[in-house]
C-alpha positions as CSV (number, residue, x, y, z in Angstrom):
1,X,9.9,-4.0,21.3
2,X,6.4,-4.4,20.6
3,X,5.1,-7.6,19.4
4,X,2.6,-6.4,16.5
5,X,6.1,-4.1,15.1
6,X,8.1,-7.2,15.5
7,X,5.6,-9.8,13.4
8,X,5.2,-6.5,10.4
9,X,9.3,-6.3,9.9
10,X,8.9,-9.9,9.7
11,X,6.1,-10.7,7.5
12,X,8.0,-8.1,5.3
13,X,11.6,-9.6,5.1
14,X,9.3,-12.9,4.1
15,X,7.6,-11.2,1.3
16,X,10.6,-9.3,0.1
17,X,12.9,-12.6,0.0
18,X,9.6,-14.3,-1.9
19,X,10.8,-11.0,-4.4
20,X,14.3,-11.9,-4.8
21,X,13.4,-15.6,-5.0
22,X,11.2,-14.8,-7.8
23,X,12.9,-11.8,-10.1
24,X,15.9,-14.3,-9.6
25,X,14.1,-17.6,-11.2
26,X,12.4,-15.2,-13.5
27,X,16.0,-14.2,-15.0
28,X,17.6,-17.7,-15.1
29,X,14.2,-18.4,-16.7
30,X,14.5,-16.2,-19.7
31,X,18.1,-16.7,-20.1
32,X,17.4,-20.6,-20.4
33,X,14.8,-19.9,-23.2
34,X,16.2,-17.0,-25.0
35,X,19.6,-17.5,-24.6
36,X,20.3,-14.6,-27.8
37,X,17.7,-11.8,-26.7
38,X,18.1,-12.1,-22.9
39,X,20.0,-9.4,-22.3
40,X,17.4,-6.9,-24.6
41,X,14.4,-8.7,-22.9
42,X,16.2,-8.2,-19.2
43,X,17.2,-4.3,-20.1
44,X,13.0,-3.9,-21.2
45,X,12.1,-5.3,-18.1
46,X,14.1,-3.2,-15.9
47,X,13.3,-0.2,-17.7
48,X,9.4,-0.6,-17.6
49,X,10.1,-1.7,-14.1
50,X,12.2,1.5,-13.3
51,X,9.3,3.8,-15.2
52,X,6.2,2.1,-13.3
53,X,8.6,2.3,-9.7
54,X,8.8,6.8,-10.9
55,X,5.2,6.7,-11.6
56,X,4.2,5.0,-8.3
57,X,6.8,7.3,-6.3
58,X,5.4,10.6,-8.2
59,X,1.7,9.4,-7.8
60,X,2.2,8.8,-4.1
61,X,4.3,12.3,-3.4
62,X,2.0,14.1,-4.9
63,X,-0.6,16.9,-3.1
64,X,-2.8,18.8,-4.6
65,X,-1.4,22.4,-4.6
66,X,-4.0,25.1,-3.9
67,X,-4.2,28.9,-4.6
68,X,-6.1,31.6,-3.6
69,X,-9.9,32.1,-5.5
70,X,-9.7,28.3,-5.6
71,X,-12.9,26.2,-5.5
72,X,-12.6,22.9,-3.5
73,X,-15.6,20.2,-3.8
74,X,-14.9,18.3,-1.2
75,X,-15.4,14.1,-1.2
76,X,-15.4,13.7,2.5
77,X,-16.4,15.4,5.4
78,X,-14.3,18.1,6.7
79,X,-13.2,19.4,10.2
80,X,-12.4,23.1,10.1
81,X,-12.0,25.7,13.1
82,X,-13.8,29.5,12.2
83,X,-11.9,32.5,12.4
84,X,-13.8,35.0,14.4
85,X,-14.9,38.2,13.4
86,X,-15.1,40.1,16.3
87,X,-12.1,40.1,19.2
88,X,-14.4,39.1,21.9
89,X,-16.2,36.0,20.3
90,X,-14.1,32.7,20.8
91,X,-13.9,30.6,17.5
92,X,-15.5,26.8,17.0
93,X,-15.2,23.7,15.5
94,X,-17.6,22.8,13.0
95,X,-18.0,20.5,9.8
96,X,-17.8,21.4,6.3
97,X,-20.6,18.3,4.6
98,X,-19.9,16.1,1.7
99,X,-20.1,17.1,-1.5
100,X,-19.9,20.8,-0.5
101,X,-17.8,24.0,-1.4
102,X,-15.0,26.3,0.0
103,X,-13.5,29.2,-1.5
104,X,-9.7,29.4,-0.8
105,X,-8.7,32.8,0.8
106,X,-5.5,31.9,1.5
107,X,-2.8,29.1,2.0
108,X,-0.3,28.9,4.6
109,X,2.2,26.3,3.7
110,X,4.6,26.9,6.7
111,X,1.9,26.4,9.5
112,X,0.4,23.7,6.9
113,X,-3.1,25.5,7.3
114,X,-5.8,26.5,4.9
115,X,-8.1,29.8,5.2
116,X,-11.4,29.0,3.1
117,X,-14.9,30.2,2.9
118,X,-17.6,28.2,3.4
119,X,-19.5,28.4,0.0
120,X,-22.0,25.8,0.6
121,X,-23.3,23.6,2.9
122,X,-26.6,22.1,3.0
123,X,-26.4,20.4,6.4
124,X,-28.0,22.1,9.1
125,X,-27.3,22.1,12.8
126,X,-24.7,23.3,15.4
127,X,-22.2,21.2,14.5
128,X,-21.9,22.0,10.8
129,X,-20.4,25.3,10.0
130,X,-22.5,28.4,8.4
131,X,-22.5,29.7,4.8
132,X,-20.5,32.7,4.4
133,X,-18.3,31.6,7.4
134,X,-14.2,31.6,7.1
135,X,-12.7,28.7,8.6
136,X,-8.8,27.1,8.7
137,X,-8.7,23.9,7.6
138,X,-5.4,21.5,8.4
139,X,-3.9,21.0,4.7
140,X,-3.3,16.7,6.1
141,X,-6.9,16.4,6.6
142,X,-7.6,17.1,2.7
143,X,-7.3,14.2,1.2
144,X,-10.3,14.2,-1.0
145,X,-10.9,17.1,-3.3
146,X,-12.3,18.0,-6.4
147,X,-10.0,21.5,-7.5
148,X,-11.6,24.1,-9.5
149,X,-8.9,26.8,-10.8
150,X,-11.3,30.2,-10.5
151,X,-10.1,33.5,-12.9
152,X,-9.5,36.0,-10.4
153,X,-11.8,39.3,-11.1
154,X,-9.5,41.7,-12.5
155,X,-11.5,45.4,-13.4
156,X,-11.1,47.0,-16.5
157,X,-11.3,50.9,-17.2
């Protein structure tokens, strides 16, 4: 067993019997000073502690769910690999800048993958990828976005 894993589980069975310790003297000490309302106060306290415990959980679950025509503003620099146009020509890693836009194409949610067009990027040089380029993007590595919900162009006759 590794040391570092060993010394985590244990700083954490400290902290979480500092908890008990606690939420237990905090009970016996509103019982011992409202001795009529403790059970009302105890219920409150439960329940606002229940409600901010489904916040947290909800907050922390939750992804930002993209669709197509989507407009992500990106807070952080991002890795993507470009899907090549012709057969022949091999595809590359390159890097989508901060504070830059892609255009969702499509999502794959099974292979956890995201087909975008680069719509900006003001960073020049090999490494960076090319405006106008389509690139898959790993949906884990999007952690930072700004998500603008585009109208999708629908002609009229």
């Amino acid at each position: 067993m590794n040391l570092r894993f060993a010394f985590i589980i244990l700083v954490l069975c400290f902290i979480g019997i500092l908890l008990a310790l606690g939420v237990r003297t905090a009970i016996l000490w509103v019982r011992a000073h409202f001795p009529q309302r403790a059970n009302t106060i105890l219920a409150g306290a439960s329940l606002g502690a229940a409600a901010a415990v489904g916040l947290l959980v909800a907050e922390v679950m939750e992804q930002p769910q993209f669709r197509e025509h989507d407009l992500l503003t990106l807070q952080q620099p991002v890795v993507g690999k470009t899907i090549p146009v012709d057969r022949g020509a091999g595809s590359m890693v390159c890097v989508v800048d901060v504070h830059e836009h892609l255009g969702v194409l499509e999502v794959e949610a099974e292979r956890g993958q995201l087909r975008a067009k680069v719509e900006s990027n003001s960073a020049k040089g090999p490494a960076f990828c090319p405006i106008g380029a389509e690139v898959r993007i790993d949906l884990a590595g999007l952690h930072r976005v700004s998500v603008t919900r585009r109208q999708t162009q629908v002609s009229g006759s």
